[in-house]
C-alpha positions in Angstrom: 10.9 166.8 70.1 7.9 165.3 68.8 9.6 162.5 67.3 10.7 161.3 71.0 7.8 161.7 72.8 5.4 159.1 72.5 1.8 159.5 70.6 -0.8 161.5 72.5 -3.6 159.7 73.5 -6.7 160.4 71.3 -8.3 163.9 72.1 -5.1 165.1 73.6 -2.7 167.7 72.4 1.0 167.0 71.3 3.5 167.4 73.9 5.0 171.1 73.6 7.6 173.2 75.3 8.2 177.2 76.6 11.4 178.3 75.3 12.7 178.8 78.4 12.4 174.6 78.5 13.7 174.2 74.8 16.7 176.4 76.4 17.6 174.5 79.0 17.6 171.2 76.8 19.9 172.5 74.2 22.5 173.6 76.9 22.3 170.4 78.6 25.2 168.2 77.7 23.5 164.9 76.9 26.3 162.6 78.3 23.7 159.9 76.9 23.3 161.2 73.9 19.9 161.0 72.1 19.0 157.9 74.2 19.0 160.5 77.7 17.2 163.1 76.3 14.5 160.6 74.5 14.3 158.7 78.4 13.6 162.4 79.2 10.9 163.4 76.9 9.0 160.2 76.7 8.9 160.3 80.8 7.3 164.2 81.0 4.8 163.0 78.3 3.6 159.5 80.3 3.6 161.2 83.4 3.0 164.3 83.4 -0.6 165.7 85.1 -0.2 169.6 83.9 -1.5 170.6 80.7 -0.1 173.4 78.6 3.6 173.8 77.3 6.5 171.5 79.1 8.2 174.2 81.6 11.9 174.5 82.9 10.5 173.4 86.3 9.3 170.2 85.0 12.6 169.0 83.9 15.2 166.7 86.1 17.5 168.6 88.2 20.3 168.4 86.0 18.9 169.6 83.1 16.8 172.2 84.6 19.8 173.8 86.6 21.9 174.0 83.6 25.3 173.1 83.2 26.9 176.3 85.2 25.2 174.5 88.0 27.4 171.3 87.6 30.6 173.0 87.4 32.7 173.0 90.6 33.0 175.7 92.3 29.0 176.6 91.6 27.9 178.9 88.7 30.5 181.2 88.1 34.4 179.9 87.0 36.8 179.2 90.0 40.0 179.6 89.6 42.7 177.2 89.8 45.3 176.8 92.6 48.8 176.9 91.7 48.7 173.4 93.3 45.9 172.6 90.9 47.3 174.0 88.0 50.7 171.8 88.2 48.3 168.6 88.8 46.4 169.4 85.6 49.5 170.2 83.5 51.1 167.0 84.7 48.1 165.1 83.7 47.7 166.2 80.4 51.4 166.1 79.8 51.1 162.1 80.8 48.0 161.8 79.0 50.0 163.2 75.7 52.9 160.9 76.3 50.2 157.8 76.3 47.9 159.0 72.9 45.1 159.6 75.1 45.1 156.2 77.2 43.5 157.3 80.5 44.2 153.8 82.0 47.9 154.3 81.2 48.2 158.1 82.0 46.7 156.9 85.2 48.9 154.0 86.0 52.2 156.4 85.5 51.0 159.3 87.2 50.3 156.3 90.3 46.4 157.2 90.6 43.5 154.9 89.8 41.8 155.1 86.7 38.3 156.3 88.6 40.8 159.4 90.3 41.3 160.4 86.7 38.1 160.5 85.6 36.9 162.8 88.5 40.4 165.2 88.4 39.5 165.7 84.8 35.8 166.4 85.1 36.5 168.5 87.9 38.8 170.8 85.6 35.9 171.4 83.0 35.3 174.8 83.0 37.8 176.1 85.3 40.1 179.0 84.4 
């Protein structure tokens, strides 16, 4: 991480991090790749009033709750409905028969685009 975070000011210590910290960064899933987690690290070390190593309770929400904590249905795998189940089949089947073209899959299954998007997130780790 010190190649993100900005240069200490003179007399002051690099910016460092419990492992419990380091933890929780590696797990997030960095949907802004190495730009979001640079945004991250630069803003603990300009603004941050503790001294000592970067704790878990000093990161943002989303990174410090992990990514069980952004899965629907809360930490722990839901299950799917049967109801659910045929939905997801019958989107991947029409996202198949398009090569991967959400906008298309979307127009043939009759659902917007944006429906999609949040259907498909909301299967991510679901069983």
């Amino acid at each position: 991480m010190p190649v993100l975070a900005p240069r200490p000011a003179p007399g002051q210590p690099p910016l460092s991090w419990t492992l419990d910290a380091l933890r929780a960064l590696e797990e997030h899933p960095w949907p802004g790749n190495v730009t979001e987690l640079a945004h991250v690290v630069r803003a603990l070390a300009e603004h941050r009033r503790v001294t000592g190593p970067v704790r878990r309770a000093e990161l943002p929400d989303p990174v410090r709750e992990g990514p069980a904590a952004r899965r629907p249905g809360g930490p722990a795998a839901r299950r799917l409905s049967q109801m659910e189940h045929a939905e997801r089949a019958a989107i991947l089947a029409a996202l198949r028969r398009h090569g991967g073209n959400k906008a298309r899959a979307a127009a043939a299954l009759g659902i917007g685009r944006a429906t999609l998007y949040r259907k498909l997130r909301g299967y991510q780790g679901v069983s």
